[in-house]
TIDREN-74506 format. One record per residue (C-alpha): chain; x, y, z; residue number from 1. Coordinates in nm, 2 decimals. Layout:
// residues N
<atom><c>A</c><east>X</east><north>Y</north><up>Z</up><k>NUM</k></atom>
...
// end
This chain:
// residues 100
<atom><c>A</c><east>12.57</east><north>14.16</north><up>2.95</up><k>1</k></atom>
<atom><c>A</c><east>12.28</east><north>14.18</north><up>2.68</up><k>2</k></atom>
<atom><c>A</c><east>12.08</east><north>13.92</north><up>2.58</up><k>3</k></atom>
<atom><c>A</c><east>11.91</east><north>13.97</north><up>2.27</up><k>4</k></atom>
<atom><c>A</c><east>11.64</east><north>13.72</north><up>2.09</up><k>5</k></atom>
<atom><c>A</c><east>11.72</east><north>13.45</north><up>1.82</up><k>6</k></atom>
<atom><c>A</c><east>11.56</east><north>13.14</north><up>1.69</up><k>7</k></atom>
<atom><c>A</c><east>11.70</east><north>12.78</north><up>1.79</up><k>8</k></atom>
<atom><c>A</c><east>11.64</east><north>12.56</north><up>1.49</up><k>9</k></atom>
<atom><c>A</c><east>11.63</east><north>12.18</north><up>1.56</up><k>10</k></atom>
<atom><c>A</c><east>11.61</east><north>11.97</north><up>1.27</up><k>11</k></atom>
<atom><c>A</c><east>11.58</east><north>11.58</north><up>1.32</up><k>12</k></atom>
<atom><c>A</c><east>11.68</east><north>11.32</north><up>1.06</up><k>13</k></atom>
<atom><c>A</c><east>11.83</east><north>11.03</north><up>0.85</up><k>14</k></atom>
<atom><c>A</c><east>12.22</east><north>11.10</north><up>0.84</up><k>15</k></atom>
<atom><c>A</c><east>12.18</east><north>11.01</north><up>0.51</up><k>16</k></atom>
<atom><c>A</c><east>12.04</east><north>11.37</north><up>0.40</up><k>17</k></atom>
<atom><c>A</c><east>12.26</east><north>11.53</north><up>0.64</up><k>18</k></atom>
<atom><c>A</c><east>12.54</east><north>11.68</north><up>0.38</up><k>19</k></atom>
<atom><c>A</c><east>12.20</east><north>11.81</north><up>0.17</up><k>20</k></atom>
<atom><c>A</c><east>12.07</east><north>11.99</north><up>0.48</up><k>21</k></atom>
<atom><c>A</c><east>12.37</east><north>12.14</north><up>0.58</up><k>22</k></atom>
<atom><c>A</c><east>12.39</east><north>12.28</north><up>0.24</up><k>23</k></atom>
<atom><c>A</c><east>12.04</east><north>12.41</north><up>0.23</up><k>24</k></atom>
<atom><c>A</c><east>12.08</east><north>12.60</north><up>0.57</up><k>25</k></atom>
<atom><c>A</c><east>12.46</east><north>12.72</north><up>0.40</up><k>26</k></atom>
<atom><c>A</c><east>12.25</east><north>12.88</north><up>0.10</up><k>27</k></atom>
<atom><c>A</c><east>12.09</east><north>13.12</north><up>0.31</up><k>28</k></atom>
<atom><c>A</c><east>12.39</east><north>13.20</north><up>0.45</up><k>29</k></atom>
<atom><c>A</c><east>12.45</east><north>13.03</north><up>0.80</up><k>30</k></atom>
<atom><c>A</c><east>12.72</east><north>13.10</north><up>1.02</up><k>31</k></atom>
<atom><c>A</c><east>12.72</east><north>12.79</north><up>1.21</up><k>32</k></atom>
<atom><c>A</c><east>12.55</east><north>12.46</north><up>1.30</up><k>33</k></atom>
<atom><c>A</c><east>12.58</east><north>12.19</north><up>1.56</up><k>34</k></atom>
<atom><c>A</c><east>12.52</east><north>11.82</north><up>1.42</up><k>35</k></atom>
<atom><c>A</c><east>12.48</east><north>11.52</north><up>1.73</up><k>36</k></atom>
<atom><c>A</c><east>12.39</east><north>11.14</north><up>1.69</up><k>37</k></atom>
<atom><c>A</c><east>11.98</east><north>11.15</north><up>1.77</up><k>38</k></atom>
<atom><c>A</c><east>11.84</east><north>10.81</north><up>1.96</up><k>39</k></atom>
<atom><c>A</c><east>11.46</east><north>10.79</north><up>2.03</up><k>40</k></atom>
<atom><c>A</c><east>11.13</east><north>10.64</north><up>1.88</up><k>41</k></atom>
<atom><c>A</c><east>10.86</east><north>10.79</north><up>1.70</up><k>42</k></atom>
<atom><c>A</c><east>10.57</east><north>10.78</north><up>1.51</up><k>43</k></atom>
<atom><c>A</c><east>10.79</east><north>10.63</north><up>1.20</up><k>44</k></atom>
<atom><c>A</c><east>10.98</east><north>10.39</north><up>1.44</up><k>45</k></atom>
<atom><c>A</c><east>11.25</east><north>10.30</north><up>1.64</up><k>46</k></atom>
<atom><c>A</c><east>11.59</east><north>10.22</north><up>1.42</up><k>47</k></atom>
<atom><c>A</c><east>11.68</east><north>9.89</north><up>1.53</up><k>48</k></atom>
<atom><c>A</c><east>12.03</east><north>9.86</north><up>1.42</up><k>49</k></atom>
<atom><c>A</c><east>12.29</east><north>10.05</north><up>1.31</up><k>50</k></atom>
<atom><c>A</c><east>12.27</east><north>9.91</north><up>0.92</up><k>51</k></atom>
<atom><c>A</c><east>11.92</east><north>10.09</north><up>0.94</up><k>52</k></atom>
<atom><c>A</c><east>12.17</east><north>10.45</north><up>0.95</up><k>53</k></atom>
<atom><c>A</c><east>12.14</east><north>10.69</north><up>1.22</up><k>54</k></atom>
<atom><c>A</c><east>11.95</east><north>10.97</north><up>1.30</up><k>55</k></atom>
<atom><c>A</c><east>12.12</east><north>11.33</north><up>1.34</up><k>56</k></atom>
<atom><c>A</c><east>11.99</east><north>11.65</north><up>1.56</up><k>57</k></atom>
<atom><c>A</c><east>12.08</east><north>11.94</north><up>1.35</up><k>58</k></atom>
<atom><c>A</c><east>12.08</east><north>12.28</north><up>1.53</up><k>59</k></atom>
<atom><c>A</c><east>12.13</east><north>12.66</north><up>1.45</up><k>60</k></atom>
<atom><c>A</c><east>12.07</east><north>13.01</north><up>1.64</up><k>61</k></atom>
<atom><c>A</c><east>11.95</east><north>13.22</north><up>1.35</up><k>62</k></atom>
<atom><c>A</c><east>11.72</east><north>13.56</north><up>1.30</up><k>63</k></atom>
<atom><c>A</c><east>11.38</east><north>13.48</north><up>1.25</up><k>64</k></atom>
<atom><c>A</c><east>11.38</east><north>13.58</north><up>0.86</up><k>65</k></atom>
<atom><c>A</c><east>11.66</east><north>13.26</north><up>0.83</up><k>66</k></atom>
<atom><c>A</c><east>11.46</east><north>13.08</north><up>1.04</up><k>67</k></atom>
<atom><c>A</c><east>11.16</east><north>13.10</north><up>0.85</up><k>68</k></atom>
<atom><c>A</c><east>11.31</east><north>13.05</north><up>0.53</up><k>69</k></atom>
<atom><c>A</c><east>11.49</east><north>12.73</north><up>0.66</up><k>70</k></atom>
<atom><c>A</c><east>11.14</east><north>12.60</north><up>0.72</up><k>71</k></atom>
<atom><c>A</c><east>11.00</east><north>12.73</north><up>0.37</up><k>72</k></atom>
<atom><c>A</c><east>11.29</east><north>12.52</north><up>0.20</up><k>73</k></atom>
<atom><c>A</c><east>11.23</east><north>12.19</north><up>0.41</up><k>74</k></atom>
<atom><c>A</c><east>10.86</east><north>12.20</north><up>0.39</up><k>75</k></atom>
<atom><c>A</c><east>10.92</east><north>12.26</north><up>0.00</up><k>76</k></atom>
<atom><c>A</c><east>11.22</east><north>12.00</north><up>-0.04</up><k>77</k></atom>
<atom><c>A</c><east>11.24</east><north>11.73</north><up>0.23</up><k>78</k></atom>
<atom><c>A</c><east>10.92</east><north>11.73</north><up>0.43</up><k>79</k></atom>
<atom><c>A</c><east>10.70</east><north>11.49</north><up>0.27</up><k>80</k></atom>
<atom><c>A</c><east>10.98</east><north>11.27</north><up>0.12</up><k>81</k></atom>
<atom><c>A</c><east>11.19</east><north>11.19</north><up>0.45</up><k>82</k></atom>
<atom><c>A</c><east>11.09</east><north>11.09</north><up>0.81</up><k>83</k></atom>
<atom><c>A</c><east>11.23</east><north>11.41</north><up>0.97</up><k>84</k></atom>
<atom><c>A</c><east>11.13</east><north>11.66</north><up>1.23</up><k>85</k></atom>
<atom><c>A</c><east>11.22</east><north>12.03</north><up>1.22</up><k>86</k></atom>
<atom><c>A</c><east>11.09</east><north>12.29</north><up>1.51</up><k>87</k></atom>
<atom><c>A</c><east>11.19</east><north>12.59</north><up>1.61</up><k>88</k></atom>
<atom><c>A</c><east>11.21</east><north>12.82</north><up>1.99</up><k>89</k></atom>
<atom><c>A</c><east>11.25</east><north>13.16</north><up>2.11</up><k>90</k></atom>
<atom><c>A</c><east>11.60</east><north>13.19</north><up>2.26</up><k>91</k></atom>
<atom><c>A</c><east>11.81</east><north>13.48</north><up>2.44</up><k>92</k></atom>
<atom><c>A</c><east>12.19</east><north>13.54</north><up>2.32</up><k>93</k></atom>
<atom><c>A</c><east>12.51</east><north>13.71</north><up>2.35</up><k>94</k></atom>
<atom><c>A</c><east>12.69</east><north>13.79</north><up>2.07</up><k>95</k></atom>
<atom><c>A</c><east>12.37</east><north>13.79</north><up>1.83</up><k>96</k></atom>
<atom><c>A</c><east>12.58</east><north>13.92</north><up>1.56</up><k>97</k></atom>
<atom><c>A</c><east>12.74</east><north>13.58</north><up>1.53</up><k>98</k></atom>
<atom><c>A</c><east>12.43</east><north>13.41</north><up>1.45</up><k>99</k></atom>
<atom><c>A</c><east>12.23</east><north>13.64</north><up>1.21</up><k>100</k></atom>
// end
């Protein structure tokens, strides 16, 4: 078994923006992404009720070039206009072709 290095991208925000960020991370060609219901509180607040919409956790293992132009796009695009978070760690894979 070989693991070999990729970036975990984690992006955090209103489901309301969700179809646009999907597309932005298909425009630099993607393979795949993982999208979850995201509960918690910050520095913006705690949604109260679900008429407030929800919060997603968007997440992709990409190479580091994709990763860094995922965050290039969001900090041009999204960033200052939208309570979001978006961070990124070092993982190990198998199968790192799937995720380039």
């Amino acid at each position: 078994m070989k693991l070999e290095k990729a970036k975990l991208i984690t992006i955090i925000a209103d489901e309301a923006i969700q179809d646009r960020l999907v597309q932005e991370l298909k425009s630099v060609a993607v393979k795949g992404y993982t999208i979850s219901d995201a509960i918690g509180e910050g520095i913006n607040q705690k949604h109260l009720t679900s008429w407030e919409g929800k919060n997603i956790r968007l997440e992709s293992l990409v190479s580091e070039t994709k990763a860094h132009r995922i965050f290039e796009i969001i900090a041009e695009k999204y960033i200052d206009k939208y309570p979001m978070v978006i961070f990124m760690n070092d993982v190990e894979v198998i199968r790192k072709d799937r995720f380039n």
